[in-house]
N, C-alpha and C positions, 0 to 999 in steps of 0.2 A: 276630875279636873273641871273648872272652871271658869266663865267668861268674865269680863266687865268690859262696859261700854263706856265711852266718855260722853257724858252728858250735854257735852258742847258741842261736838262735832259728827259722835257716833261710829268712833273709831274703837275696836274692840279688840282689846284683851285677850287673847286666848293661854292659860296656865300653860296647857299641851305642849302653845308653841311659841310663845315666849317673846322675845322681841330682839332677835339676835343681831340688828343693827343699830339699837341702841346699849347693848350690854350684857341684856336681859338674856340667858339660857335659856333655851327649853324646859319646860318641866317646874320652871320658875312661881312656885306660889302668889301668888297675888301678898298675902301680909309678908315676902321675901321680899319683895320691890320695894327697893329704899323710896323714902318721903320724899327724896330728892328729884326724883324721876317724873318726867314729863310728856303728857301724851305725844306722839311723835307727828301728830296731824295739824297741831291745833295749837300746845303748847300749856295746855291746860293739867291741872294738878292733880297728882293722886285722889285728892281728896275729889272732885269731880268725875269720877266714874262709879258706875255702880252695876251689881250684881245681874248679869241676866239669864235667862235658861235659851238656848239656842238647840 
């Protein structure tokens, strides 16, 4: 599993654990996360996060 960060704010991503207050399951792949979907910090776009090793 895998992290991203968003770029703007530094709110992260975790695959593992998902984003269960916005939608997102656990377990939820990063290229699973519709384009739709918005960091939940900041409000900033998929396309603004990027891969980190944690």
């Amino acid at each position: 599993m895998k992290s991203y960060m968003c770029l703007i704010c530094g709110w992260i991503y975790n695959e593992e654990e998902g984003s269960p207050d916005e939608g997102i399951p656990a377990g939820t792949k990063w290229e699973d996360v519709p384009i739709t979907w918005t960091c939940p910090e900041c409000g900033a776009q998929k396309s603004d996060f990027e891969m980190v090793e944690i």
